[in-house]
TIDOTI-990687 format. One record per residue (C-alpha): residue in three letters; x negated, y negated, z negated; residue number from 1. Coordinates in nm, 2 decimals. Layout:
BEGIN
R ALA X Y Z NUM
...
//
This chain:
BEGIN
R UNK 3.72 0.09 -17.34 1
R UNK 3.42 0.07 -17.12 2
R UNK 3.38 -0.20 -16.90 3
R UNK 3.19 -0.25 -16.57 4
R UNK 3.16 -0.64 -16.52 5
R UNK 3.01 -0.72 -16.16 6
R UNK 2.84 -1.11 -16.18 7
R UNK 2.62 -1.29 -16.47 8
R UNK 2.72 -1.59 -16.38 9
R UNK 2.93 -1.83 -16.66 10
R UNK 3.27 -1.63 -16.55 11
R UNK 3.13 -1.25 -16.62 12
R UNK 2.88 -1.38 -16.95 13
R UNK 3.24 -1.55 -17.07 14
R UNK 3.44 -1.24 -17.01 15
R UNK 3.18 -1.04 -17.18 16
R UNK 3.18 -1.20 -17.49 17
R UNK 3.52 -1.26 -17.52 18
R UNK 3.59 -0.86 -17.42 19
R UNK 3.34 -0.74 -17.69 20
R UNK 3.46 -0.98 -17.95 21
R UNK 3.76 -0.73 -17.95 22
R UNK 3.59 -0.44 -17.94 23
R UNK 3.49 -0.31 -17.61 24
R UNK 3.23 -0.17 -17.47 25
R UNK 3.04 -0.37 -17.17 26
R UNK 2.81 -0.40 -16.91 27
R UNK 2.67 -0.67 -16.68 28
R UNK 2.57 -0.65 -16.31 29
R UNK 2.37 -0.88 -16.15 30
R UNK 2.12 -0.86 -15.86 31
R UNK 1.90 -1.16 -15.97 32
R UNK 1.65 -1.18 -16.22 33
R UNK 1.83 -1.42 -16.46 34
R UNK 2.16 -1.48 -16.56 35
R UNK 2.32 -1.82 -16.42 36
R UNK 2.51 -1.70 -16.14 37
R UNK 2.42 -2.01 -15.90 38
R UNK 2.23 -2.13 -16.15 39
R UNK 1.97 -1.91 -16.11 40
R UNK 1.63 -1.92 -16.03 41
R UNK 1.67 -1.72 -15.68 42
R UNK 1.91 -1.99 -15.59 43
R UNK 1.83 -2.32 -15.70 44
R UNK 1.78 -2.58 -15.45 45
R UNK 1.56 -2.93 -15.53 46
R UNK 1.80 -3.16 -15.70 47
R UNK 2.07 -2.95 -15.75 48
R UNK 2.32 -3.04 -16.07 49
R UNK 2.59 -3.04 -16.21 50
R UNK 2.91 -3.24 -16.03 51
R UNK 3.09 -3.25 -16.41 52
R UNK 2.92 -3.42 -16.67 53
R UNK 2.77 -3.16 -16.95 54
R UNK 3.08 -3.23 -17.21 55
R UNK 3.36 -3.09 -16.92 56
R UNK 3.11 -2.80 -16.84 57
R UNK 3.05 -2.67 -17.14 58
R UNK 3.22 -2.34 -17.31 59
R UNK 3.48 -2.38 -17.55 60
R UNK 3.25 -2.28 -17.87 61
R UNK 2.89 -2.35 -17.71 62
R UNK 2.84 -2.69 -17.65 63
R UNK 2.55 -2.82 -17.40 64
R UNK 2.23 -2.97 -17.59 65
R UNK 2.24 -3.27 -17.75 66
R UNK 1.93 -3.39 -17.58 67
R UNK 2.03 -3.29 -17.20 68
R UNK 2.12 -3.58 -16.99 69
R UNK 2.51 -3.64 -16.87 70
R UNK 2.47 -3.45 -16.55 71
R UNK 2.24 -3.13 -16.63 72
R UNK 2.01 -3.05 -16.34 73
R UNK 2.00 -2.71 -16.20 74
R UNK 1.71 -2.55 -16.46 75
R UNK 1.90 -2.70 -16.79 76
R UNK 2.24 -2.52 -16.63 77
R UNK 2.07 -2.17 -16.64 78
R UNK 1.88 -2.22 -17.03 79
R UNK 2.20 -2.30 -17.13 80
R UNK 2.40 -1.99 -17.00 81
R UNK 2.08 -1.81 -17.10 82
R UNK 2.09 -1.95 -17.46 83
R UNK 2.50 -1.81 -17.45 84
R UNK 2.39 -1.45 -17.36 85
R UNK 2.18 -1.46 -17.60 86
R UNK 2.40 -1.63 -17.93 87
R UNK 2.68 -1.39 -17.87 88
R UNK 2.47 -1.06 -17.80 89
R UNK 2.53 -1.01 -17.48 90
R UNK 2.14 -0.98 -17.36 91
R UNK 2.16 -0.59 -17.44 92
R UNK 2.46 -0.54 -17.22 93
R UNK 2.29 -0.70 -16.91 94
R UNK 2.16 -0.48 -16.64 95
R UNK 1.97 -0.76 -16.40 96
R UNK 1.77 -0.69 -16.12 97
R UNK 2.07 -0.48 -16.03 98
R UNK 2.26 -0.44 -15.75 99
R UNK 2.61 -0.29 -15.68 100
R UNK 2.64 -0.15 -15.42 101
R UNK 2.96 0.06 -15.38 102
R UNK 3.29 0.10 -15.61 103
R UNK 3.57 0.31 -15.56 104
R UNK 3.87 0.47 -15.79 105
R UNK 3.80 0.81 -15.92 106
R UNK 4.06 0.95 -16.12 107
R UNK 4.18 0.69 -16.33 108
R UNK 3.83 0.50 -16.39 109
R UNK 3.61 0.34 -16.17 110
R UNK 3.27 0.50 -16.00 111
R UNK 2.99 0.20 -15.97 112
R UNK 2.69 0.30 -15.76 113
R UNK 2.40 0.05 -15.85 114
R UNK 2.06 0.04 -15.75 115
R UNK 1.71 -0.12 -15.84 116
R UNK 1.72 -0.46 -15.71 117
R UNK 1.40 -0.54 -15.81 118
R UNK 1.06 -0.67 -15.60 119
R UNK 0.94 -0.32 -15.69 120
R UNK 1.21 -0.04 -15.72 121
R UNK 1.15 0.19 -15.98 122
R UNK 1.49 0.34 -16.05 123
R UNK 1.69 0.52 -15.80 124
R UNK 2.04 0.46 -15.73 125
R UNK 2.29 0.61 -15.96 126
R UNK 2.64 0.62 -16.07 127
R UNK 2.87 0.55 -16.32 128
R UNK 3.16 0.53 -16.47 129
R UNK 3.41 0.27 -16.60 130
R UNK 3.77 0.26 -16.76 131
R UNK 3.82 -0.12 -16.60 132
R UNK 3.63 -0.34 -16.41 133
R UNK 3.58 -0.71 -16.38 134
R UNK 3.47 -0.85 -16.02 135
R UNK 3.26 -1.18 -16.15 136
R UNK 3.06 -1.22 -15.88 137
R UNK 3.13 -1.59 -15.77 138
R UNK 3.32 -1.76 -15.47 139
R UNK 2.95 -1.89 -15.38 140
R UNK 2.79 -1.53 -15.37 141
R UNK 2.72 -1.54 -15.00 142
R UNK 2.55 -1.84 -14.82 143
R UNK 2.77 -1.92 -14.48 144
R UNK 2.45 -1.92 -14.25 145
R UNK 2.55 -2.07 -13.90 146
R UNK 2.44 -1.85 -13.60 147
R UNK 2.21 -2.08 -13.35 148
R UNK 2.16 -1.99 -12.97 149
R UNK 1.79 -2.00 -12.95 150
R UNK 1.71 -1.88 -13.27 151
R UNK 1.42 -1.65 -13.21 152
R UNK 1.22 -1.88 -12.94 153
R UNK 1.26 -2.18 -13.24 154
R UNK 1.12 -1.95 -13.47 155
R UNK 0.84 -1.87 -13.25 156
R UNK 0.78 -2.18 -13.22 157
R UNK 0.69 -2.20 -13.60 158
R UNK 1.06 -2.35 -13.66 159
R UNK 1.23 -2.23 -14.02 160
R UNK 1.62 -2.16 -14.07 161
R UNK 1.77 -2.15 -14.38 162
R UNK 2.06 -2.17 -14.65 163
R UNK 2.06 -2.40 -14.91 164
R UNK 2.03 -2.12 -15.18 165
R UNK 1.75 -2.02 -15.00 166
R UNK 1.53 -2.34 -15.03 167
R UNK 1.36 -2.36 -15.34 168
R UNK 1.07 -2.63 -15.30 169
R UNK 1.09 -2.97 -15.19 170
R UNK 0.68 -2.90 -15.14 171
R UNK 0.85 -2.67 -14.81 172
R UNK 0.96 -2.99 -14.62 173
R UNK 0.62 -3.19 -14.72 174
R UNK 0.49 -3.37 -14.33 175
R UNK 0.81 -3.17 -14.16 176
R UNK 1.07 -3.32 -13.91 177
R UNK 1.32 -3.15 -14.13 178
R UNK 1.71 -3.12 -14.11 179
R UNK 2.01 -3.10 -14.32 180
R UNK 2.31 -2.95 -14.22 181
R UNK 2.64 -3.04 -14.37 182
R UNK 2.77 -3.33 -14.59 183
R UNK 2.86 -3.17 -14.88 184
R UNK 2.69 -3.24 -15.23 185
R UNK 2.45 -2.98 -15.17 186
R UNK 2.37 -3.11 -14.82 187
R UNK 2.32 -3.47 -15.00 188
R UNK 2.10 -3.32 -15.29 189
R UNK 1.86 -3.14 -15.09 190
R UNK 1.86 -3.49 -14.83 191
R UNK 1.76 -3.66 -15.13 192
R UNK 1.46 -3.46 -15.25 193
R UNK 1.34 -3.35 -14.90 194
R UNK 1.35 -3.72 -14.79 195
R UNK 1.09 -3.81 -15.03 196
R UNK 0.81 -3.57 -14.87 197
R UNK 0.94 -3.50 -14.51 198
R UNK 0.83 -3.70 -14.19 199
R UNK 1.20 -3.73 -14.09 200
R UNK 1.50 -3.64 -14.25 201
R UNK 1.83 -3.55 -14.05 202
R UNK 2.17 -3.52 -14.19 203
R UNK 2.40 -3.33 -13.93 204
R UNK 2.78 -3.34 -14.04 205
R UNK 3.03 -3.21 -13.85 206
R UNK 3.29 -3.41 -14.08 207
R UNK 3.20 -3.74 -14.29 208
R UNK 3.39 -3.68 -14.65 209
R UNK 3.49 -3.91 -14.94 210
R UNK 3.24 -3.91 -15.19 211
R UNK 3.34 -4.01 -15.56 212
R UNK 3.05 -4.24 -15.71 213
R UNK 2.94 -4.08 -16.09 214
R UNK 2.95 -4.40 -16.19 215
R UNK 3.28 -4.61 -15.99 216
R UNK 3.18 -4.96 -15.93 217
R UNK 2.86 -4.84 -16.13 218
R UNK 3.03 -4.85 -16.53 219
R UNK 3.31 -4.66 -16.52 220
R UNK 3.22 -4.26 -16.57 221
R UNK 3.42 -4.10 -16.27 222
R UNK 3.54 -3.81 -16.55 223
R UNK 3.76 -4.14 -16.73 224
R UNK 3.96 -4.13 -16.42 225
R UNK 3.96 -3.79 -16.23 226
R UNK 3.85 -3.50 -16.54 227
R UNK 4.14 -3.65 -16.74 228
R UNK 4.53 -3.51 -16.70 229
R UNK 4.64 -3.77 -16.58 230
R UNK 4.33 -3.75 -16.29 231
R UNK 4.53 -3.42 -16.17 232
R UNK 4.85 -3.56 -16.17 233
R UNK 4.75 -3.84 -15.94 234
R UNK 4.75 -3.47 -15.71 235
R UNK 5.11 -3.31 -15.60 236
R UNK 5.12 -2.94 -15.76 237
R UNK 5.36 -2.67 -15.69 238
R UNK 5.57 -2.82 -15.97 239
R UNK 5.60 -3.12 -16.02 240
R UNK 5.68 -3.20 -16.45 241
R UNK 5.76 -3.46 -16.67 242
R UNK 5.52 -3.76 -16.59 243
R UNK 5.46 -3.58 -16.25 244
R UNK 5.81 -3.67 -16.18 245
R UNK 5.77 -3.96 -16.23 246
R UNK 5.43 -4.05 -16.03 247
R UNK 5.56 -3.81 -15.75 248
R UNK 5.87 -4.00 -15.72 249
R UNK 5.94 -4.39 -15.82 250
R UNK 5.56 -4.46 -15.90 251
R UNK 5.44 -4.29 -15.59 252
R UNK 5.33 -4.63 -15.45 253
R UNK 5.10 -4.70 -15.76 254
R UNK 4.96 -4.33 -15.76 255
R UNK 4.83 -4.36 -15.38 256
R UNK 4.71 -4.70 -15.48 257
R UNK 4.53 -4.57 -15.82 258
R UNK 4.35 -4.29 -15.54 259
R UNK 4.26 -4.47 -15.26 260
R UNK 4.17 -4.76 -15.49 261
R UNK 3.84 -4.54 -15.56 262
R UNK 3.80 -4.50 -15.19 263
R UNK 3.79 -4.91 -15.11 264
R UNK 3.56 -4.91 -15.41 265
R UNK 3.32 -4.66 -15.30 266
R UNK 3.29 -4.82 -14.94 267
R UNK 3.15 -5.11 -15.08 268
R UNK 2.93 -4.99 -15.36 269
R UNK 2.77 -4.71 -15.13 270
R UNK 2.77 -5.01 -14.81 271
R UNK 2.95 -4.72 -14.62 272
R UNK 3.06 -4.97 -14.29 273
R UNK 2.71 -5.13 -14.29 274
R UNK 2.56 -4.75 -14.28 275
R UNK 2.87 -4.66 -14.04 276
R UNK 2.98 -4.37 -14.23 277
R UNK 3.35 -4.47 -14.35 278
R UNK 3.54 -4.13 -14.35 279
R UNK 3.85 -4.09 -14.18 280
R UNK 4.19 -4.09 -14.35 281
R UNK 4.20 -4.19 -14.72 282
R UNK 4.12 -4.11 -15.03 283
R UNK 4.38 -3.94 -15.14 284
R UNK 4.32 -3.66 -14.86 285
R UNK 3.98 -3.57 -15.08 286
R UNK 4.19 -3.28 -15.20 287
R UNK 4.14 -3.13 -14.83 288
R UNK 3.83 -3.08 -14.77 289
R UNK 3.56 -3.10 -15.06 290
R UNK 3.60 -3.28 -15.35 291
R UNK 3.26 -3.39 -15.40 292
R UNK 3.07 -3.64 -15.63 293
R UNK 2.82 -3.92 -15.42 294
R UNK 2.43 -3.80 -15.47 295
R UNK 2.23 -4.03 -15.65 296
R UNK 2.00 -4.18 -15.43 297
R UNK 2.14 -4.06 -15.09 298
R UNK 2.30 -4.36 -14.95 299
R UNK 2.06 -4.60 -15.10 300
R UNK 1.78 -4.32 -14.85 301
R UNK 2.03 -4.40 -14.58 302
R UNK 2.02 -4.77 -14.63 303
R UNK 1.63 -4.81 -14.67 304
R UNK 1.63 -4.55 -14.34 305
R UNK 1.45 -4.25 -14.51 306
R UNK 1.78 -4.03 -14.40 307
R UNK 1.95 -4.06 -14.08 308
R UNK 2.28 -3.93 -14.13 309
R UNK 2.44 -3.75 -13.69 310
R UNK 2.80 -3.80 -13.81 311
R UNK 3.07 -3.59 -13.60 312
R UNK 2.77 -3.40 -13.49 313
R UNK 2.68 -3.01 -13.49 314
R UNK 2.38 -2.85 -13.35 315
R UNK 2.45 -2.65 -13.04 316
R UNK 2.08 -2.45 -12.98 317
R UNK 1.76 -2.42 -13.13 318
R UNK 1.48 -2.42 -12.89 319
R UNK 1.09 -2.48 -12.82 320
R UNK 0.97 -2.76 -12.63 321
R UNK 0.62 -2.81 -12.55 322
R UNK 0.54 -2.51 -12.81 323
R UNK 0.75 -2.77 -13.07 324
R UNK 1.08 -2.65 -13.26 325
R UNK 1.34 -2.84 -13.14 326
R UNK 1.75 -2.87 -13.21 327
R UNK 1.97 -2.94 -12.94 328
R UNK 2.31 -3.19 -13.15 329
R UNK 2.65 -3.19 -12.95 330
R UNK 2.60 -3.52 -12.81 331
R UNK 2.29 -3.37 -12.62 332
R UNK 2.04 -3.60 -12.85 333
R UNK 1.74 -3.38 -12.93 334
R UNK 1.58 -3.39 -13.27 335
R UNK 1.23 -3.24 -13.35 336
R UNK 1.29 -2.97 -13.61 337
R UNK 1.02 -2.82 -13.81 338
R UNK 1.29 -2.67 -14.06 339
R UNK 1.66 -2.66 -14.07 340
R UNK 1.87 -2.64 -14.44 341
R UNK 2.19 -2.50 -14.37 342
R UNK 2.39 -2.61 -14.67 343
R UNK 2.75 -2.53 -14.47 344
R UNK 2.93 -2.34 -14.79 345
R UNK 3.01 -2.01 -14.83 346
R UNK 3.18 -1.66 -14.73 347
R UNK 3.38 -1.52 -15.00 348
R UNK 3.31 -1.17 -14.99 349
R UNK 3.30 -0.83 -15.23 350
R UNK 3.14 -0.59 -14.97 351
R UNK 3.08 -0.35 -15.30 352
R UNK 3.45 -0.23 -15.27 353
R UNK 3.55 0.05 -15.09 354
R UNK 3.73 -0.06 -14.79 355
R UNK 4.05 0.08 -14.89 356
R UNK 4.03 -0.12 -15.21 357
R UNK 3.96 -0.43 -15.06 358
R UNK 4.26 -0.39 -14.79 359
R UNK 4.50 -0.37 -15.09 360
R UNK 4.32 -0.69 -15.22 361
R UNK 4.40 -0.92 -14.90 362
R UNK 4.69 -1.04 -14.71 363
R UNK 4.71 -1.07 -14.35 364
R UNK 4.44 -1.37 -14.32 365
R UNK 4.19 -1.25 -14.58 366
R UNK 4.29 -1.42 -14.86 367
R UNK 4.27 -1.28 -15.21 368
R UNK 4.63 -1.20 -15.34 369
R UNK 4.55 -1.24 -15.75 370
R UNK 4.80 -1.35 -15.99 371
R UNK 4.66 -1.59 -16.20 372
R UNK 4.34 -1.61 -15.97 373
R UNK 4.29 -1.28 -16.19 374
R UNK 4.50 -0.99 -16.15 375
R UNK 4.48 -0.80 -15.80 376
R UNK 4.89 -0.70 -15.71 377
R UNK 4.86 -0.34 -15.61 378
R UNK 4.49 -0.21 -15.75 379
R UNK 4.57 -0.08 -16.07 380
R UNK 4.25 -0.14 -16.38 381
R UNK 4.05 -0.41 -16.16 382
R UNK 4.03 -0.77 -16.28 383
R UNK 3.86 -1.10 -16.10 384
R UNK 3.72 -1.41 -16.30 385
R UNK 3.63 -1.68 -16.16 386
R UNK 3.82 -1.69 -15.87 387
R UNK 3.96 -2.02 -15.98 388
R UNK 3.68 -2.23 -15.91 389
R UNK 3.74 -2.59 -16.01 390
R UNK 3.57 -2.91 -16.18 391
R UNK 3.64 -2.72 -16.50 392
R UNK 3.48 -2.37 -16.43 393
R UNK 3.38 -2.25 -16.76 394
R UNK 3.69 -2.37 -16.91 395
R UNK 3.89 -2.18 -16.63 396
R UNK 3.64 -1.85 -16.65 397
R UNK 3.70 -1.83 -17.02 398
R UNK 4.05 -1.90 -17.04 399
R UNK 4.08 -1.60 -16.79 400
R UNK 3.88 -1.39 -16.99 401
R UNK 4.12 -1.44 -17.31 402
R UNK 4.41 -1.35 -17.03 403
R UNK 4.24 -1.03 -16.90 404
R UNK 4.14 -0.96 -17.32 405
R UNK 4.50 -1.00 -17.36 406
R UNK 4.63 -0.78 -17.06 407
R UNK 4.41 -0.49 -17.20 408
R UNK 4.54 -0.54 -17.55 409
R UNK 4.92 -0.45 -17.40 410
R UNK 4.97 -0.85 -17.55 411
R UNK 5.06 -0.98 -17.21 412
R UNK 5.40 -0.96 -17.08 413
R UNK 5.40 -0.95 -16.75 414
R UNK 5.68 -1.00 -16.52 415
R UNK 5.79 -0.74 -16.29 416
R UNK 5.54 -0.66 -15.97 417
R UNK 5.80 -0.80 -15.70 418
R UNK 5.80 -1.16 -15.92 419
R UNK 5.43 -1.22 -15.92 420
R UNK 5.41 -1.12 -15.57 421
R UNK 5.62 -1.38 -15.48 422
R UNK 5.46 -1.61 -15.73 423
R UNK 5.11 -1.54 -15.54 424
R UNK 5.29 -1.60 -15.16 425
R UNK 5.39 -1.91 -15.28 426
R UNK 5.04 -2.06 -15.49 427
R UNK 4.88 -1.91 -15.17 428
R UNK 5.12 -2.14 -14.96 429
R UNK 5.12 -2.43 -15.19 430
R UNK 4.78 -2.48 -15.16 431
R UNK 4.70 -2.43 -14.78 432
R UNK 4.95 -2.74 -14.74 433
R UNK 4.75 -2.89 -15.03 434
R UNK 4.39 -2.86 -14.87 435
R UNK 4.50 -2.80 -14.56 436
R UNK 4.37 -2.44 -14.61 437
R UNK 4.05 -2.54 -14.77 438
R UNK 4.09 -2.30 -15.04 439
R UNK 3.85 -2.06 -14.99 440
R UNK 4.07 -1.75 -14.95 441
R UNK 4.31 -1.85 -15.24 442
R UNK 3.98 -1.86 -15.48 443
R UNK 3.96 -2.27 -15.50 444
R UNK 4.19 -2.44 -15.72 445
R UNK 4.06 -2.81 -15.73 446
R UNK 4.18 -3.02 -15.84 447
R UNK 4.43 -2.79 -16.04 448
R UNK 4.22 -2.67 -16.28 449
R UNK 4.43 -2.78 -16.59 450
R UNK 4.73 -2.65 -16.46 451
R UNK 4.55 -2.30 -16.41 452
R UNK 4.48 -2.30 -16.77 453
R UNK 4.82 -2.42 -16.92 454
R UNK 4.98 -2.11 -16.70 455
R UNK 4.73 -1.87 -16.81 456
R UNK 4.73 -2.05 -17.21 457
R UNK 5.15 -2.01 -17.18 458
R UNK 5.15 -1.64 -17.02 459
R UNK 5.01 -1.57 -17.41 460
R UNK 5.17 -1.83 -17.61 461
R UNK 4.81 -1.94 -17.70 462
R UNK 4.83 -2.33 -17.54 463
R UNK 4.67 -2.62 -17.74 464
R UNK 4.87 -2.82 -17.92 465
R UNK 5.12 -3.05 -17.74 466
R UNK 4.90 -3.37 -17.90 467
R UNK 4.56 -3.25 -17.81 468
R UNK 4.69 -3.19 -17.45 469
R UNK 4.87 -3.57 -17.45 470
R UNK 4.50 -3.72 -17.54 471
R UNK 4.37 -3.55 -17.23 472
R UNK 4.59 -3.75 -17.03 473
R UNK 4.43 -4.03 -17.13 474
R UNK 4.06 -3.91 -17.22 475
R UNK 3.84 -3.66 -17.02 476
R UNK 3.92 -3.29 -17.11 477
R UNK 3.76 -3.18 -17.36 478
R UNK 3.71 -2.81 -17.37 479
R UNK 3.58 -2.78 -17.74 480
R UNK 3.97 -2.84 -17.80 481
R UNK 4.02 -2.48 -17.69 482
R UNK 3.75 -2.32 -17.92 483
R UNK 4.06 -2.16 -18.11 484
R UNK 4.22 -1.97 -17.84 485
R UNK 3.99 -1.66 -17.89 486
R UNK 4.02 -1.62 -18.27 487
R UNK 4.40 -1.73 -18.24 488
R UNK 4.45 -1.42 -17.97 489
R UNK 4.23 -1.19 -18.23 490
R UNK 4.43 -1.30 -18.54 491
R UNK 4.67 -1.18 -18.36 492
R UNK 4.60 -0.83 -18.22 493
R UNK 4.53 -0.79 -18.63 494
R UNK 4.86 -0.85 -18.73 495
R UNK 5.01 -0.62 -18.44 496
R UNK 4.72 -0.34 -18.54 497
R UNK 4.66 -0.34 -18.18 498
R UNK 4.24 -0.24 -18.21 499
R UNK 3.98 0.01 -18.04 500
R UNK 4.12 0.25 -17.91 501
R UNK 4.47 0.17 -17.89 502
R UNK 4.47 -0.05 -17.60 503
R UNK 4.75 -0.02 -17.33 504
R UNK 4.73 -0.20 -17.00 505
R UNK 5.11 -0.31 -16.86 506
R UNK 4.98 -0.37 -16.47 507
R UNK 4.69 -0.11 -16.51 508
R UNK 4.86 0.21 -16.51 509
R UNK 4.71 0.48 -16.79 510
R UNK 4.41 0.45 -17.01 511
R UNK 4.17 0.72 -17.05 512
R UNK 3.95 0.80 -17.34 513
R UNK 3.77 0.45 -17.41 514
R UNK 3.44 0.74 -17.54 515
R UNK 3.13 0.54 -17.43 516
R UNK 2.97 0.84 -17.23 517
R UNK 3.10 0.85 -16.86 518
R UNK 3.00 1.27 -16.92 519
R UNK 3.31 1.26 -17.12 520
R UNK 3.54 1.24 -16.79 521
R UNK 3.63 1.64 -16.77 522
R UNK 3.50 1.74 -16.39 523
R UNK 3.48 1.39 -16.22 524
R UNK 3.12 1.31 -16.37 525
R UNK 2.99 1.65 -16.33 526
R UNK 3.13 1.62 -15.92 527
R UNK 2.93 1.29 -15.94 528
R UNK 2.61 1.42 -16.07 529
R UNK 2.62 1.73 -15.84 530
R UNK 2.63 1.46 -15.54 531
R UNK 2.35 1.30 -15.69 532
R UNK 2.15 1.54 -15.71 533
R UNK 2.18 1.70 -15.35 534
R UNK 2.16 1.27 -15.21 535
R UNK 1.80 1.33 -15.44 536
R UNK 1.93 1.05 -15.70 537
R UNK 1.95 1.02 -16.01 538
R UNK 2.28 0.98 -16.21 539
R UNK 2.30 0.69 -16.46 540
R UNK 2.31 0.80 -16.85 541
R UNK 2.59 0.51 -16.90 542
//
């Protein structure tokens, strides 16, 4: 089949190498010049890396370089994904500098409108046409830019607002009263590297949150105690099984001790009651707001006074005073403000679909009703990948891909429409108890993430081996360990004859001709071109 897949970030270049590896036919959106997804260029703030080390964020069959250190930075994150497209062909199959721009169902395929999304246009917008389509794009596509009072007379003023995503060069802050806004591990990485060439910098957090130190008690690798199986047990899923049993129940006491154990440890390696930022609650309610790993260098910046961290504060107005840029905090304490870096998360958005589409996507509070994190309940031939963001991305992203592979092979036996449903209602309420609905619209899964892929590995009867699996308990997960899952799945469709062209799809109602040319599709291309051509576009060739 031909197959439309919207995002070149790791979840779309892992779903496109694992779809062509069984013969499809793809393409890749992406807007930005570079693949990366986050990673990119476009997006990259100073000091931005990775929060797992390079082993827990590699692909299955690619491993991360040697030579890179244990926590990539942002620029080693993108070569890498760069040096994937490339290994496994995928760089012909890229369209970047491309925006979509509208999708909608037309007659049992899919009609992508893209345009030029280049600093220079040159192409016109065009459509085309898909048998399925994979939504890729990312549950960080859209910075979460706070609206100020006052914004226009601070930016008069010569004042500067901006995302995170947005900020590219520490050289920006150099001689600037700047802030920071949030207290996230972005907000904390972009302290860190403006701090070293601003006048002042201010940290404004609304909330103070746990940070976990890379390093706990500065030996132990942080992935020995929360990247292992064991790590996620210490956190009450949906079902609880075997060992979870047993933590959950009679060992309950020594699971919140192993948790908050980290917690009493990081207070005194990061001096957080000397700095006065101790979070509320414990440890073990990490899991509700954002799991996060402590930036190197921020709380030593704190300590030596280089960042001045406004806990329980939020900024109210921006203003001028005395032809200055100025931020007004909640406490009324004003704060000279040359630039502000908003790093305050995301929106989760896909403002590509047609609105009809995206209504069938949602529930009543906007959140994304996918079983699996992958499979929309009532849009028949649309998939999602990485909507099951976690400390194991890749992993997750290709383990989905394998799923959605599967689900176009007809290999996939799904259960009946009314089951998932109620298998989605309850992950959906499972985890706003969990995180106290700090799930991103149903797309976050921390700190689930090997749980996600032991559901989606036993939906295909393609897990790991039960011994691999009890290691991982013990050791970090190791995601080489499921470098056989693809060839196993294609061993497979071999012996069943299932091959080009005789793919079925169980949830995704009937498959066309998988012919490569959209100008095969009797009298809905030609309807397409005809609009077009009267709009003064140009069609794409496909």
């Amino acid at each position: 089949m031909r197959i439309g897949i919207i995002g070149a970030g790791v979840a779309g270049l892992s779903t496109a190498k694992v779809l062509r590896q069984i013969g499809h036919d793809v393409i890749v959106f992406d807007r930005t010049p570079d693949v990366g997804g986050v990673w990119s260029c476009t997006r990259r703030y100073p000091g931005v890396s990775t929060q797992s080390p390079k082993a827990q964020y590699s692909l299955s069959d690619f491993p991360m370089p040697a030579d890179y250190p244990e926590w990539p930075n942002g620029e080693q994150v993108q070569s890498y994904f760069a040096a994937y497209a490339a290994e496994f062909g995928l760089d012909e199959h890229l369209r970047l500098n491309t925006e979509v721009v509208k999708v909608r169902p037309a007659e049992g395929c899919w009609a992508v409108t893209i345009r030029d999304a280049s600093p220079v246009p040159v192409l016109a917008e065009r459509t085309m046409l898909f048998d399925r389509l994979v939504v890729a794009n990312g549950v960080f596509c859209e910075p979460a830019l706070p609206r100020y009072p006052g914004l226009e007379e601070f930016t008069a003023a010569g004042g500067r607002l901006c995302a995170g995503t947005e900020f590219h060069d520490d050289e920006e802050a150099r001689g600037k009263h700047t802030l920071v806004v949030g207290y996230g591990k972005s907000a904390c990485d972009v302290a860190v590297a403006i701090s070293q060439v601003a006048t002042s910098t201010d940290v404004i957090a609304r909330q103070v949150l746990w940070k976990v130190p890379r390093r706990i008690a500065g030996v132990l690798n942080f992935k020995l105690l929360l990247l292992t199986r064991l790590g996620e047990a210490l956190f009450r899923y949906r079902v609880l099984r075997g060992v979870e049993k047993f933590l959950h129940g009679p060992a309950n006491g020594l699971r919140r001790l192993m948790i908050n154990s980290i917690g009493s440890v990081a207070i005194r390696q990061y001096g957080l009651e000397e700095a006065g930022l101790v979070p509320r609650g414990r440890m073990e309610d990490i899991v509700k707001g954002a799991i996060g790993l402590g930036t190197e260098g921020f709380y030593e910046g704190v300590a030596n006074g280089s960042i001045t961290v406004h806990r329980d504060q939020t900024i109210v107005r921006l203003f001028a005073q005395d032809g200055r840029p100025r931020a007004e905090l909640a406490d009324g304490r004003v704060l000279p403000a040359d630039l502000v870096v908003c790093a305050t998360g995301f929106t989760q958005a896909v403002p590509f679909l047609d609105p009809e589409v995206e209504q069938r996507l949602l529930d009543e509070r906007g959140n994304f009703m996918l079983y699996r994190q992958i499979l929309p309940l009532d849009v028949p031939g649309l998939y999602f990948n990485g909507y099951n963001s976690s400390f194991l991305s890749p992993l997750n992203a290709e383990m989905a891909a394998v799923w959605i592979a599967a689900d176009l092979a007809g290999q996939l036996p799904l259960p009946a429409p009314e089951v998932r449903r109620r298998a989605v209602v309850d992950q959906l309420a499972f985890m706003d108890v969990a995180t106290d609905t700090h799930h991103c619209r149903g797309t976050k899964i921390i700190p689930f993430s090997m749980h996600n892929v032991d559901e989606i590995l036993d939906d295909l009867d393609l897990n790991i081996s039960r011994l691999v699996r009890a290691s991982h308990w013990i050791n970090p997960v190791n995601p080489a360990a499921y470098r056989r899952v693809m060839p196993r799945l294609l061993a497979r469709l071999r012996q069943t004859g299932a091959g080009p062209g005789r793919y079925g799809d169980q949830a995704s109602g009937p498959v066309r001709s998988r012919s490569a040319d959209p100008r095969s599709v009797p009298g809905q291309t030609e309807r397409l071109l005809e609009r077009s051509e009267e709009s003064g576009r140009h069609p794409g060739r496909g």
